[in-house]
C-alpha positions in Angstrom: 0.0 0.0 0.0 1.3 3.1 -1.0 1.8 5.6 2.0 2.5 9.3 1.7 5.3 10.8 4.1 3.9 14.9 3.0 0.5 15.6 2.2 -0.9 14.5 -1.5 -2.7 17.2 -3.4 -5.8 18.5 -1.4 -8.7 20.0 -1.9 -6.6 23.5 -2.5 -4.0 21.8 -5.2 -1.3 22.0 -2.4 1.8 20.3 -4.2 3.5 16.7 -3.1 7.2 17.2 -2.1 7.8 13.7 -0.9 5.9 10.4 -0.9 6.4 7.1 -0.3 5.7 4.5 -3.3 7.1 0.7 -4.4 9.2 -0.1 -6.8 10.4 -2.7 -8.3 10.0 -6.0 -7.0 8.1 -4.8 -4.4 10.8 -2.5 -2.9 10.4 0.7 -1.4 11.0 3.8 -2.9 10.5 7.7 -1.9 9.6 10.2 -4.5 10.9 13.9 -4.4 9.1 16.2 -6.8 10.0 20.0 -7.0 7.3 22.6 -7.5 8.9 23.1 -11.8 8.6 19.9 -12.5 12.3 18.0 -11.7 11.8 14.7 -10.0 14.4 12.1 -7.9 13.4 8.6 -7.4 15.5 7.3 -3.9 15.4 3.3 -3.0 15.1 2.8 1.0 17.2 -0.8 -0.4 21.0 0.9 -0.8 19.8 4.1 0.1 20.3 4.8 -4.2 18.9 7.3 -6.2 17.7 5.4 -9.3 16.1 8.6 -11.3 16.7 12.4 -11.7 14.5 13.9 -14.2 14.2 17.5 -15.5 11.0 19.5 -16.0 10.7 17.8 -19.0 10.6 14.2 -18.0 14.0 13.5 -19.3 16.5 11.3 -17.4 19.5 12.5 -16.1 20.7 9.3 -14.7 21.5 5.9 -16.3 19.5 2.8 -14.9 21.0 -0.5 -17.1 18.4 -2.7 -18.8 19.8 -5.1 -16.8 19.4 -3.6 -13.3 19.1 -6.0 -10.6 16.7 -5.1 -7.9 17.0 -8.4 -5.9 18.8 -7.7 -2.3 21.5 -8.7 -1.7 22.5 -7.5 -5.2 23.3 -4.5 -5.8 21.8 -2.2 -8.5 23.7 -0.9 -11.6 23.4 2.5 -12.4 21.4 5.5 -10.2 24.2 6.7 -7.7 25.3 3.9 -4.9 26.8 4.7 -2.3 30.3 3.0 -1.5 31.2 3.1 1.7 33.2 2.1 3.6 35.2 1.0 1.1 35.7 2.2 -3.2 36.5 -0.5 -5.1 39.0 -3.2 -3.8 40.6 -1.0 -1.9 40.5 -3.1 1.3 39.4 -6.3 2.6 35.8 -6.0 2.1 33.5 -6.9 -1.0 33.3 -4.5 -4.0 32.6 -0.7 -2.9 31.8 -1.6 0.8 28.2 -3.1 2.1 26.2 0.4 2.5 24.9 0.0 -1.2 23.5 -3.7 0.2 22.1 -2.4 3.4 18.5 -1.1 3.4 18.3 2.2 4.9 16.2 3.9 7.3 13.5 7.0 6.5 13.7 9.5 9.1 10.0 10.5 9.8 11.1 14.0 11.3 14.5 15.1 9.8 15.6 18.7 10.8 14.5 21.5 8.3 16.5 23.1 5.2 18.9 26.0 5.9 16.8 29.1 6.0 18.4 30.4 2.7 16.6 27.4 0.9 13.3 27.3 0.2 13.4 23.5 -0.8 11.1 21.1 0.6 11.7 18.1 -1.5 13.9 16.1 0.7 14.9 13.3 3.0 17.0 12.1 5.1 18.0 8.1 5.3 20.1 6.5 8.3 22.7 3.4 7.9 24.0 2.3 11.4 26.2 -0.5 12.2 24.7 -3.9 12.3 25.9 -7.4 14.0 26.5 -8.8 10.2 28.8 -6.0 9.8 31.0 -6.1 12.4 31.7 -9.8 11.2 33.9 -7.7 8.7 34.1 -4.3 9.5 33.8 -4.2 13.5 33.0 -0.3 14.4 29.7 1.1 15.1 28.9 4.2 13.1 26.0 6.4 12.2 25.8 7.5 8.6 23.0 10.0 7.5 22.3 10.8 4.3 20.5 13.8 3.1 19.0 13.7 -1.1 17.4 17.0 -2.2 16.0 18.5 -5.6 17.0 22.2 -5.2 15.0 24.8 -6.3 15.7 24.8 -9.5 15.9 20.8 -9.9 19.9 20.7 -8.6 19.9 17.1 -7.1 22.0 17.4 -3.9 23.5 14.7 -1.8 24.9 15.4 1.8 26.7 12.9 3.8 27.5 13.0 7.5 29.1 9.9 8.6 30.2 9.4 13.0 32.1 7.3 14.8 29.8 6.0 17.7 32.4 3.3 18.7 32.2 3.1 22.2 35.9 1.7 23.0 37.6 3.9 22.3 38.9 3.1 18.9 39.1 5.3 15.5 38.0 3.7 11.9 39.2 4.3 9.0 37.2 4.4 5.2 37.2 5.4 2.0 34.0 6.5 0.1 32.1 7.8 -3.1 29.2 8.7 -5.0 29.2 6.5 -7.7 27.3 8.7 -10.2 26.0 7.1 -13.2 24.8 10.2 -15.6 22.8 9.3 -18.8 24.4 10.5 -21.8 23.5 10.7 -25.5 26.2 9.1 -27.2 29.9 8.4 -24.9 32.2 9.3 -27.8 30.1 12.8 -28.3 31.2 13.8 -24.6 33.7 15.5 -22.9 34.9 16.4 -19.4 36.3 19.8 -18.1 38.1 20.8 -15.3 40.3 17.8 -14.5 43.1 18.8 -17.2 46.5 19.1 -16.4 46.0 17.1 -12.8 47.5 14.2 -11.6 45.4 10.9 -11.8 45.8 7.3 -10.5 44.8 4.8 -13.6 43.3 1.7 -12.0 43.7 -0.1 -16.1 47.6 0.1 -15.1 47.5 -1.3 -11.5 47.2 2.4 -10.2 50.1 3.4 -11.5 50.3 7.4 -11.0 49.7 9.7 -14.4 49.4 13.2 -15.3 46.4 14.2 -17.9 47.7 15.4 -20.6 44.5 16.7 -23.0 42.8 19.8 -23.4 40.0 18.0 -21.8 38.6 14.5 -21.3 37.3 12.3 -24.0 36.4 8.7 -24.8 37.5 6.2 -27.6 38.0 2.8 -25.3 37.8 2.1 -21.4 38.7 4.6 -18.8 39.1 3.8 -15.3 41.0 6.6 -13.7 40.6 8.6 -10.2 41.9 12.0 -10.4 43.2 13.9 -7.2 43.4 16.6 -5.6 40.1 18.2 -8.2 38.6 21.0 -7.9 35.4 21.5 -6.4 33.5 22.4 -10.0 33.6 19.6 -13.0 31.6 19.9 -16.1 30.5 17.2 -18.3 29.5 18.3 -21.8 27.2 15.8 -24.0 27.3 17.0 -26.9 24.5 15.7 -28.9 22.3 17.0 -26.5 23.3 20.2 -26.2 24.0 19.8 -22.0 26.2 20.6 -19.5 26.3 18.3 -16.2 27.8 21.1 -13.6 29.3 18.5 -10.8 30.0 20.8 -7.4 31.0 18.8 -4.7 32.7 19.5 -1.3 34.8 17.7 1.5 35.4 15.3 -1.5 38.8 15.7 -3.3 39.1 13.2 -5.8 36.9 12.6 -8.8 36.7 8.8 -10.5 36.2 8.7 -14.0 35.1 5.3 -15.5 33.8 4.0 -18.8 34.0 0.1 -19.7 33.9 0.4 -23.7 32.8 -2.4 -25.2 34.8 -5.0 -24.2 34.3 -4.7 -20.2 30.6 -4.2 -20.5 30.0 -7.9 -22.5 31.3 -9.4 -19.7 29.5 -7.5 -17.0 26.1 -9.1 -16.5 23.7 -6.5 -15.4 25.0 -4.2 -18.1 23.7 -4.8 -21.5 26.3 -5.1 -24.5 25.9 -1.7 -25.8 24.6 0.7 -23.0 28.2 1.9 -22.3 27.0 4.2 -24.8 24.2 6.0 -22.3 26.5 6.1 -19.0 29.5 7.6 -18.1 30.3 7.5 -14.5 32.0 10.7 -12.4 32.3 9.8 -9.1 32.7 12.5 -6.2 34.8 10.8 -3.9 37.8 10.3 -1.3 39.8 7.2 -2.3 43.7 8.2 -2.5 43.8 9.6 0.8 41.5 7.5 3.6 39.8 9.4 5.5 39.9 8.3 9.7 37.6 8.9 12.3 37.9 8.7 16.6 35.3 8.0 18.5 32.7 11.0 18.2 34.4 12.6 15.2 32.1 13.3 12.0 33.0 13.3 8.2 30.9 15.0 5.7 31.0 14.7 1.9 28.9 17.0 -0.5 27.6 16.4 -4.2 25.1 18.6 -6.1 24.6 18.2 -9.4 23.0 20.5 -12.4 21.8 19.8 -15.6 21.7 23.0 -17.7 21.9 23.5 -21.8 25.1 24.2 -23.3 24.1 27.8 -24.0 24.4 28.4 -20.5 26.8 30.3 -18.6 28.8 27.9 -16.5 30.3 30.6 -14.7 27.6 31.8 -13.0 28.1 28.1 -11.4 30.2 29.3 -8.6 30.2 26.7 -5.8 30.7 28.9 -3.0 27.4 30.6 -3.7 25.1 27.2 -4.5 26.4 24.7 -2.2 23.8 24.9 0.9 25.3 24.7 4.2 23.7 21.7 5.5 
């Protein structure tokens, strides 16, 4: 039975910010809708934003075909979470358990900022579980915050805390694994990470400096860049958008396309959607990030979709970022 969290459309047209819905296979989902007409689809399962759409329906973010939406799987494409590990970068499974956990709907989260006039969003809670500490024995309390600005920015706050009680400090890595939809992969490029220093994961992470004007892509790329700036733009091309990519407390920036070749043999990917997705990743991987007891992390992401006619430097992260 579908419940609503915010008040459906009454008698007076009063607008729907957030509801509650299911999704596939019978899981739980929350719906954000903002007031001109952008839209966010968010999974309880993975606590994963599987949609962003624009005022005029289109997606923003790539879903495969081939998605699967059976726990314990994960699901290929949205934006998972990996904490608290990226990758194989440690001795847990494949970008960390949080993206397997289902996650917890605050009922009464804590209003916006008073300079944000947003009410389309939630706030989802991951804390430590007896399964995970078979692995990773810390107790924590993660809180995620999803948002549509108001003008359809989708924004993504993290605060992560160490609640360990004895005494000890832990230690993770972490990223937004953003899957954006493009038109056609060899049709887009990527600005603002020329000229910087990158760790290319194709070449056991052997340390490189970019060399182009800016990004494109003719085979795989699997690269993390460090030390980025706090502004990236992806250009598609074909359809005449810019993806502006702010993000804060979150220094590198992943970069990863599997081509042709990868994506046959990955089996929730279909053979030729590498074409739709490209993958920039706000995250902190070269450099883990450690916690004592009581300590708090965040990590910021907001991302804009905006035609290529647009100004990007009106984009300025220090005024759009909200201080959540």
């Amino acid at each position: 039975m579908r419940r609503e969290i915010r008040e459906e459309r009454d008698m007076s047209q009063k607008p729907v910010y957030v509801k509650q819905s299911i999704g596939v296979n019978g899981l739980e989902k929350i719906i954000l809708k903002e007031v001109r007409g952008f839209s966010a689809e968010v999974y309880l399962y993975g606590g994963q934003v599987t949609s962003w759409k624009n005022e005029r329906g289109e997606e923003l973010l790539f879903v495969s075909s081939k998605a699967n939406f059976n726990p314990p799987k994960s699901i290929r494409g949205g934006i998972p979470i990996c904490f608290p590990q990226f990758s194989n970068l440690g001795s847990l499974d494949h970008h960390g358990f949080a993206r397997n956990k289902l996650w917890t709907l605050d009922p009464n989260p804590p209003p916006f900022p008073t300079n944000s006039t947003s009410r389309a969003f939630i706030d989802l809670i991951l804390k430590n579980s007896e399964d995970d500490s078979k692995n990773w024995p810390h107790r924590y309390e993660f809180r995620l915050r999803i948002a549509l600005g108001p003008t359809g920015d989708l924004m993504m706050t993290s605060r992560i805390r160490n609640t360990n009680k004895d005494g000890k400090s832990f230690t993770f890595t972490f990223a937004y694994h953003t899957y954006l939809y493009v038109t056609d992969i060899s049709e887009v490029r990527i600005e603002g990470l020329e000229t910087l220093d990158y760790l290319d994961n194709l070449k056991n992470r052997q340390r490189f400096t970019e060399q182009g004007d800016a990004i494109t892509f003719e085979s795989e790329v699997d690269k993390v860049y460090v030390s980025t700036p706090t502004k990236i733009a992806i250009i598609d091309h074909e359809r005449k958008r810019i993806f502006e990519v702010r993000k804060d407390g979150l220094p590198d920036a992943v970069v990863w396309n599997p081509w042709d070749k990868k994506a046959k043999t990955i089996s929730d990917l279909g053979d030729d959607e590498y074409k739709h997705m490209l993958c920039v990743q706000s995250a902190c991987v070269e450099k883990a990030i450690t916690l004592k007891p009581g300590e708090e992390w965040k990590g910021r992401q907001e991302i804009s979709a905006v035609p290529s006619s647009y100004c990007s430097g009106q984009l300025d992260p220090r005024k759009v970022l909200f201080q959540y």
